[in-house]
C-alpha positions in Angstrom: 184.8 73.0 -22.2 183.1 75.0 -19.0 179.5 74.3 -20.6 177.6 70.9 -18.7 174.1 69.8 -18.8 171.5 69.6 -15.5 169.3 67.3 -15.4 166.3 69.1 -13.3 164.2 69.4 -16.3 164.7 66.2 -17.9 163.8 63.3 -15.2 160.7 64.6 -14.4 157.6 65.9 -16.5 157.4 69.3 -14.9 159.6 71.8 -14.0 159.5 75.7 -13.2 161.1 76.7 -16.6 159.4 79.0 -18.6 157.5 76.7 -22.0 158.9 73.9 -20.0 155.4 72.6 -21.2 155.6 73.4 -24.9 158.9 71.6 -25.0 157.7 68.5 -24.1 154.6 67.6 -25.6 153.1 64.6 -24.9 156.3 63.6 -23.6 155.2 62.9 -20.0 155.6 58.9 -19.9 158.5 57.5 -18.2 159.5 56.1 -21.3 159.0 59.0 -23.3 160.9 61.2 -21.0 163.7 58.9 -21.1 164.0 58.8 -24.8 163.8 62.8 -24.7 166.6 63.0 -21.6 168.5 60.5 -23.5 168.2 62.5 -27.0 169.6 65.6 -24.9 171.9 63.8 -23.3 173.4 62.4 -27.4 173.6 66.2 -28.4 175.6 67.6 -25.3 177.8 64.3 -26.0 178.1 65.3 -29.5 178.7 68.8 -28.8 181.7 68.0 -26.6 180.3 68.2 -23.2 181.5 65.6 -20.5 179.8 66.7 -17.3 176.3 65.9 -16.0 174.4 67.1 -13.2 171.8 65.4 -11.6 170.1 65.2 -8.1 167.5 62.5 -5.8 165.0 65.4 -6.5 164.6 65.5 -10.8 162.4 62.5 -10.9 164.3 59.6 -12.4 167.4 61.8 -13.6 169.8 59.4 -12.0 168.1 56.4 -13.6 168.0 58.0 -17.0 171.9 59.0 -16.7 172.8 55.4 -15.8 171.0 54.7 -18.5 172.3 56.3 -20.8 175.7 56.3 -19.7 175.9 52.2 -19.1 174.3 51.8 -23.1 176.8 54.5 -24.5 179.7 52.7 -22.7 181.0 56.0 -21.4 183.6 54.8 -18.4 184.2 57.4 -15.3 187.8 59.0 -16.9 185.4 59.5 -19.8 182.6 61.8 -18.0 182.1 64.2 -14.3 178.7 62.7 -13.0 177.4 65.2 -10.1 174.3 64.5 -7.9 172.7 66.3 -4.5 170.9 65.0 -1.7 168.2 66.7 0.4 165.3 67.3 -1.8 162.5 64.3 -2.2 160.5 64.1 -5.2 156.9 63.5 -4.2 155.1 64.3 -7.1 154.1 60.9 -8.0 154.6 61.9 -12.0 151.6 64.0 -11.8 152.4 67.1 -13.5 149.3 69.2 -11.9 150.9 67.9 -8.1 150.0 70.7 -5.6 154.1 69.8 -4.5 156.9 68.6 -6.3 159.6 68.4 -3.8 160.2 68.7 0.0 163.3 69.5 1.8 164.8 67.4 4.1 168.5 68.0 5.3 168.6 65.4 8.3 171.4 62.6 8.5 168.8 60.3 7.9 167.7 62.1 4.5 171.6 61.9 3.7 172.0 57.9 4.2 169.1 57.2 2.5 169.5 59.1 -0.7 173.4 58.2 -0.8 172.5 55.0 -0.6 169.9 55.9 -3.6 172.3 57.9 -5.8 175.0 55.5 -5.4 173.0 52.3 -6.4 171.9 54.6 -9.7 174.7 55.8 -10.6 177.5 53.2 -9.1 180.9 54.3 -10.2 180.3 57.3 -12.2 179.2 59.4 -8.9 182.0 62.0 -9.1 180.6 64.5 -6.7 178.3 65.2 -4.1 176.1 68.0 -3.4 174.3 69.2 -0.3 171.3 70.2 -2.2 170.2 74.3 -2.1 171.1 74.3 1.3 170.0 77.6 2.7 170.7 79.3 6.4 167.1 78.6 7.5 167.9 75.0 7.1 170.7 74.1 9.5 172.3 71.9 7.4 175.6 73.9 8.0 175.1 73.7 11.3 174.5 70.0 11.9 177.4 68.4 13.6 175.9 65.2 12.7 175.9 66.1 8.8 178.9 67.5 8.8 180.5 64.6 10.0 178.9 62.2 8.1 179.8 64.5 5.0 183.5 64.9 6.2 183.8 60.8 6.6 182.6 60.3 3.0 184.9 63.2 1.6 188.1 60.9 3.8 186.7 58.1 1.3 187.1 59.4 -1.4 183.8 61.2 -2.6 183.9 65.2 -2.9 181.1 67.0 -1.0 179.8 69.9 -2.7 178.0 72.6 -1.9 174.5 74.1 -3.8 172.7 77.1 -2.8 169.1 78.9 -3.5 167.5 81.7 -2.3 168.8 85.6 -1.0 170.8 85.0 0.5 172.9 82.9 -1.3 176.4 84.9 -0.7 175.8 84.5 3.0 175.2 81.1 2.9 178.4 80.1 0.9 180.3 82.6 3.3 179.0 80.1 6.0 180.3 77.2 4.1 183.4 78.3 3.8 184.3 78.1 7.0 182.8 74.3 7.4 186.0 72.2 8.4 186.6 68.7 8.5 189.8 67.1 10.3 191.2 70.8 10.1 190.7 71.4 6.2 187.7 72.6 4.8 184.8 70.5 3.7 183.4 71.6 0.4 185.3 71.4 -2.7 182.7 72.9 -4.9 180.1 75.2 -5.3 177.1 75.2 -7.1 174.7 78.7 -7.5 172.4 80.6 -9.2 174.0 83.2 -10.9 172.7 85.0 -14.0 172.0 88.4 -15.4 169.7 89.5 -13.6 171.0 88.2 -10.2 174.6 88.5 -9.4 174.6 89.2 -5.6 176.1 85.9 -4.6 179.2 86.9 -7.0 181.8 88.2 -4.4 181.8 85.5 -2.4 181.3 83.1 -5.8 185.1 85.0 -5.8 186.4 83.9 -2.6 185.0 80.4 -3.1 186.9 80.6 -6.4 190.5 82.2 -4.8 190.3 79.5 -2.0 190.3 76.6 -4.8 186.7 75.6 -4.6 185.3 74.6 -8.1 182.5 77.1 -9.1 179.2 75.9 -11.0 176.6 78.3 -12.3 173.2 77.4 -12.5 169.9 78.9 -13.6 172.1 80.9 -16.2 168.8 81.4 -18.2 166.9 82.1 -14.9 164.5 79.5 -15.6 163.9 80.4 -18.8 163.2 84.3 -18.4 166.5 85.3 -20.2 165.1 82.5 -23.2 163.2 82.6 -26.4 160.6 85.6 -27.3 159.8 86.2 -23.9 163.5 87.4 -22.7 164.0 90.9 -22.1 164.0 93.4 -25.3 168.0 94.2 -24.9 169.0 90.6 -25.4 167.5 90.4 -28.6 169.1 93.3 -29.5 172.2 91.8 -30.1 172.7 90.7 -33.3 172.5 87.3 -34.4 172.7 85.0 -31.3 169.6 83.8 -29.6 168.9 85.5 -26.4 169.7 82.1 -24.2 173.2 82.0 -25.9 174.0 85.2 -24.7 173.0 84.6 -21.3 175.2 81.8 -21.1 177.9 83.6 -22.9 177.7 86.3 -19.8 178.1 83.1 -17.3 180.8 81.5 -19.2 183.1 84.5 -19.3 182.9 85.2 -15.3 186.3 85.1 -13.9 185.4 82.9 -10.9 183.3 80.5 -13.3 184.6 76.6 -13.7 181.6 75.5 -15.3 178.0 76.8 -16.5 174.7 74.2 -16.7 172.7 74.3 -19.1 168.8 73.3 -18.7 168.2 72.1 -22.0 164.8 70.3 -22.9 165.5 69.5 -26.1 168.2 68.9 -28.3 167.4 71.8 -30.4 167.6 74.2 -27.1 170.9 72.5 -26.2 172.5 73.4 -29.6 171.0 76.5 -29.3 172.7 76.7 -25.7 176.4 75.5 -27.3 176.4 78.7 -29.8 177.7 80.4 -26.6 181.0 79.6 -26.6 181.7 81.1 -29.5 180.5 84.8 -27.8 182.3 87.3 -26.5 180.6 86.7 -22.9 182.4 89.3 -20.9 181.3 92.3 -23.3 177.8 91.1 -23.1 178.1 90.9 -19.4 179.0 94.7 -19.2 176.5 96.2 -21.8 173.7 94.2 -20.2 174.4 95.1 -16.5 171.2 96.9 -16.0 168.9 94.1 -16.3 169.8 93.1 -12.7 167.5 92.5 -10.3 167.3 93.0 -6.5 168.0 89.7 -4.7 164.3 89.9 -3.2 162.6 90.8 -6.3 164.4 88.2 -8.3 163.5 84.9 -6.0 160.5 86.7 -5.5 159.8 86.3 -8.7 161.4 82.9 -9.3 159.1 81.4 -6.5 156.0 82.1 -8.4 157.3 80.3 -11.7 154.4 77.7 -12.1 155.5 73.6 -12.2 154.8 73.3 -15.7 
């Protein structure tokens, strides 16, 4: 099973999908939320998918996970719990915020939210994530991350890797030369690669040939490859729902270990599932001109209202 579920749209009552809104309606209370994240989190269960993805940034995502996982009695050799650090939620719940998150890749960023994700999700925490770490950053630059990073991955915990942005292949090409005691730091990656942005994919196939895991996110672009609004050729095809087929296209990459899904809602996750059953690679090929330029696409991406 290469399909997982992110949490980014679950822990939190806005996010920058597309009908994020519509999904979730009058769904905004903690507790409501939870109950929804928790619904989500049944059907992927029931669907056969064991790996999570979460990060300090979606809200309460961690908390809801624990949750869920503690009530369900799902034990670690049961389940692959991923989180990130370097992104703060500070959007107090407030769906309207003027800012949801801010970025902060300092050590002291690092032992705080480890400390955070660690008391949430206790033994479960499987693998983590330097969170859409970019090359205006610095994070792959700081000697004092780096080694802090490199210490916890001699403990025991694997440090993985996410990206945004561009220049996402130049970042992970930075990354993988990132050494530790003389062996290389990151033993995953996690980036955005869909079908209308595939520029980070050559180096998404070196990371792959030098035995990092490969996780593909914002297969749906946030929801602009979903529902009615996705683009005329991928309803064209048939029976399957347009966000089936995008995920079908992820799912058959060569250098792909596993695909998120964003689901909302059970109903979208189901929805989401019907891609294994596609044959991915074909749809890949006959939809190759929807791509985007890099710039145009996270152009785009960074007008998606909070919603």
């Amino acid at each position: 099973m290469k399909l997982a579920l992110g949490l980014a749209a679950l822990g939190r009552p806005a996010y920058i999908n597309v009908g994020h809104a519509e999904a979730l309606p009058d769904a905004y209370a903690p507790g409501a939320l939870e109950r929804r994240c928790h619904a989500v989190l049944d059907a992927a269960w029931a669907a056969g998918l064991t790996w999570f993805d979460a990060a300090r940034s979606y809200g309460r995502s961690e908390e809801f996970l624990a949750k869920w996982l503690q009530q369900r009695g799902i034990t670690r050799s049961h389940v692959t719990v991923s989180s990130k650090w370097g992104y703060r939620y500070v959007a107090n719940w407030q769906p309207g915020a003027e800012k949801h998150e801010v970025k902060e890749h300092t050590l002291e960023a690092l032992e705080r939210q480890l400390a955070e994700s660690r008391a949430m999700l206790g033994p479960w925490l499987s693998l983590y994530q330097v969170h859409s770490a970019t090359l205006d950053s610095g994070v792959l630059q700081s000697r004092a991350v780096l080694e802090r990073l490199g210490g916890l991955r001699d403990e025991g915990l694997p440090i993985g890797l996410s990206l945004s942005g561009p220049k996402q292949r130049e970042a992970l090409e930075l990354g993988l030369s990132v050494q530790h005691r003389g062996a290389p730091l990151f033993s995953s990656v996690q980036a955005t690669w869909n079908l209308l942005e595939r520029s980070v994919e050559p180096a998404l196939r070196r990371a792959k040939g030098e035995g990092l895991t490969v996780i593909i996110k914002e297969a749906l672009a946030n929801g602009r490859l979903a529902g009615p609004g996705a683009p005329r050729a991928l309803h064209a095809l048939g029976s399957a729902t347009p966000d089936a087929v995008a995920l079908a296209a992820a799912l058959a990459q060569p250098f792909a270990d596993v695909v998120l899904s964003g689901a909302s809602t059970p109903e979208q996750l189901r929805s989401n599932v019907a891609a294994l059953w596609l044959d991915g690679a074909a749809l890949a090929d006959a939809l190759e001109t929807l791509k985007e330029p890099p710039e145009q696409y996270w152009q785009t991406r960074s007008k998606l209202p909070w919603n």
